[in-house]
Every structure is written in structure tokens, then in C-alpha cells.
C-alpha positions as CSV (number, residue, x, y, z in Angstrom):
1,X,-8.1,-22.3,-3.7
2,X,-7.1,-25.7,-1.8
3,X,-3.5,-26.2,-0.3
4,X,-2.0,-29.3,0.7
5,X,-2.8,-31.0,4.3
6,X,-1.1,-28.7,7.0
7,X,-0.9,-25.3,7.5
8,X,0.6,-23.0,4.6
9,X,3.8,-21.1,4.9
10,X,2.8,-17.5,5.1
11,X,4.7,-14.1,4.3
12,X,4.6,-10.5,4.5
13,X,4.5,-9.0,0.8
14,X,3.9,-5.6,-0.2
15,X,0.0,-5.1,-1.8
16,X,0.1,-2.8,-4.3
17,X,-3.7,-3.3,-4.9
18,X,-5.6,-3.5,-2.3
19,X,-9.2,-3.5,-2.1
20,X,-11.8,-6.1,-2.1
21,X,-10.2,-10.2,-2.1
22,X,-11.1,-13.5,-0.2
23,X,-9.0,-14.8,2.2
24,X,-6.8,-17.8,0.6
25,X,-7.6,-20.0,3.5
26,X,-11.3,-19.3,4.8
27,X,-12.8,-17.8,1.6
28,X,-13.9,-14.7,3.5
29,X,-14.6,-11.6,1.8
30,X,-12.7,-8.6,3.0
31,X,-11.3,-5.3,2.1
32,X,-7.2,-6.4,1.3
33,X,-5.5,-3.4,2.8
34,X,-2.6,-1.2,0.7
35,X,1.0,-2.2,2.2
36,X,2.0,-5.0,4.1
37,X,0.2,-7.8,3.9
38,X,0.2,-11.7,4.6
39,X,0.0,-14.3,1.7
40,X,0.7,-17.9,1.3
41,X,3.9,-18.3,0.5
42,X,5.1,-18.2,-3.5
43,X,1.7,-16.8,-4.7
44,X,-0.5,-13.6,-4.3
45,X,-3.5,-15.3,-2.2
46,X,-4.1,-13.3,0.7
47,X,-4.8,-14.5,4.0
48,X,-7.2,-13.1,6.4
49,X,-5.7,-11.9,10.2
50,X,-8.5,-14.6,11.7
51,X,-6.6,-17.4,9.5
52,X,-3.1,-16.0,9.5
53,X,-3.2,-15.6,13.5
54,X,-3.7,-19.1,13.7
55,X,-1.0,-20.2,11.7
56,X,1.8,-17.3,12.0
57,X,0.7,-14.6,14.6
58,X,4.0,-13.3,14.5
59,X,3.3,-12.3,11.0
60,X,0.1,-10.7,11.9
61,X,2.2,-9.1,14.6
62,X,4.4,-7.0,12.8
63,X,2.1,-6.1,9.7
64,X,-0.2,-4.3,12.5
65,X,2.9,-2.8,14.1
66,X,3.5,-1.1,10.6
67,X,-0.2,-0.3,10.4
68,X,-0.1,1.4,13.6
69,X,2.9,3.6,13.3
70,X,2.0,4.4,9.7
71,X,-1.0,5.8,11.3
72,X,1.1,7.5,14.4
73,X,3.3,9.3,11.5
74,X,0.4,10.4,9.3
75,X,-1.6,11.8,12.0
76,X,1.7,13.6,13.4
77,X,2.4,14.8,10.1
78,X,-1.1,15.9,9.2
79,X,-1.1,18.3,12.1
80,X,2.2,19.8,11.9
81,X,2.9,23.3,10.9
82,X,4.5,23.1,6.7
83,X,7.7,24.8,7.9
84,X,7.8,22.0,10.8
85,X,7.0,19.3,7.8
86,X,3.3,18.9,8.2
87,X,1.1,18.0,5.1
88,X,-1.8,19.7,4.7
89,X,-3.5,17.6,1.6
90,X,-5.8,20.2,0.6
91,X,-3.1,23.0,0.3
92,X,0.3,21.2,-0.5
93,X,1.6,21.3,-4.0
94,X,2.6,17.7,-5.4
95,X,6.2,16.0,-4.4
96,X,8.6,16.6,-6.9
97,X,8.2,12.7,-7.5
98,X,5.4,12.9,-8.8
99,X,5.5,15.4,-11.4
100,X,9.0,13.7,-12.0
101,X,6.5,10.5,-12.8
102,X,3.9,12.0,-14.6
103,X,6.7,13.7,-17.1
104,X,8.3,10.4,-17.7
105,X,5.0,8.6,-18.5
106,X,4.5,11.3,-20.8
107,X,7.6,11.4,-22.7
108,X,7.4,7.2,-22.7
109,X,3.8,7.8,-24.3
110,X,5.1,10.4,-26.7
111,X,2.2,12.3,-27.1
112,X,3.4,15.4,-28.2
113,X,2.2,17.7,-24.6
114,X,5.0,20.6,-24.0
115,X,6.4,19.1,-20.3
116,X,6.9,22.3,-19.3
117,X,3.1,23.1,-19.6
118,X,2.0,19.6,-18.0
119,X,4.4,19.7,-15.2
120,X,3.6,23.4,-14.6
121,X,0.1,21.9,-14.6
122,X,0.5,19.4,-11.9
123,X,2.6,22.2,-9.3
């Protein structure tokens, strides 16, 4: 992708996909994280942290800010007592949410499952 002479504006955006991507700027192959994540301006390219240092650290900044305290919170979480509001992942039941989601998609689909059956499933 080439850009105009100059440096790019850049800005935080949420990445709902994640995963493998170049960098926008440098072409660098990379693992594009889930979350908050820098981007030229009005498109989807990513930018790498080397690249987007250079033009915005600020930017760069505060999406590792979020990274870290994401972290801090999970790891807190993860080893709290359930009646304190600890997760254990390999023993918790699902969030409401989600069996809320998963009942929606199937009534939108319309496939003819009993929701009381699939969402007792997914407790």
C-alpha cells in the first residue's frame, strides 16, 4: 500500500480480527493483536508499533497502557476466589450474554432447535 509523501495520520481503532497482517507502512509481517490497535487514518491498514512510534508515539502509548492493564485485570481476576469475582475458565458456566447471543442467532436462523434445550446446552 503506498500513501502520499509525509507521514500518515494514525488512530486507535478497535480490531475485531486480529491475527496475522503486514504493517501498512513497513510491510512487516506480524501477529495484529485483538483490541486497540493503530491504523492509518480512514482505512483498516494496520501499522506496526516500530512505524507507528515514529510517527505518533503517543498512540503507541496508550494502546500499550490498555494492553497492560487488560493484563493486570485478567491476571487479578483469574486468581480470585468465584464469590470474590474470580474466573476460573475451566469451571465457570458461560455469561448470560452469551447464551443470550447464541439464542438470538438461533431464532434469526430459524432452524427449528427448542431454545430451551440449546441454551440449557450452553449453561
Amino acid at each position: 500500500m503506498s500513501y502520499p509523501a509525509g507521514k500518515p495520520q494514525l488512530v486507535i481503532k478497535d480490531n475485531n480480527m486480529g491475527g496475522p497482517d503486514h504493517c501498512a507502512l513497513c510491510d512487516r509481517w506480524g501477529d495484529a493483536p485483538i483490541g486497540p490497535a493503530i491504523f492509518v487514518e480512514g482505512t483498516w491498514d494496520i501499522v506496526c508499533d516500530d512505524c507507528a512510534i515514529d510517527i505518533a508515539p503517543g498512540l503507541v502509548e496508550v494502546v500499550w497502557l490498555w494492553e497492560r492493564e487488560e493484563e493486570k485485570r485478567f491476571q487479578t481476576e483469574r486468581h480470585l476466589p468465584k464469590s470474590l469475582g474470580g474466573e476460573n475458565p475451566f469451571t465457570q458456566e458461560p455469561p448470560a450474554w452469551i447464551v443470550d447471543e447464541m439464542e438470538d442467532m438461533v431464532k434469526r436462523q430459524g432452524d427449528g432447535l427448542d431454545l430451551d434445550v440449546w441454551g440449557e446446552a450452553l449453561r
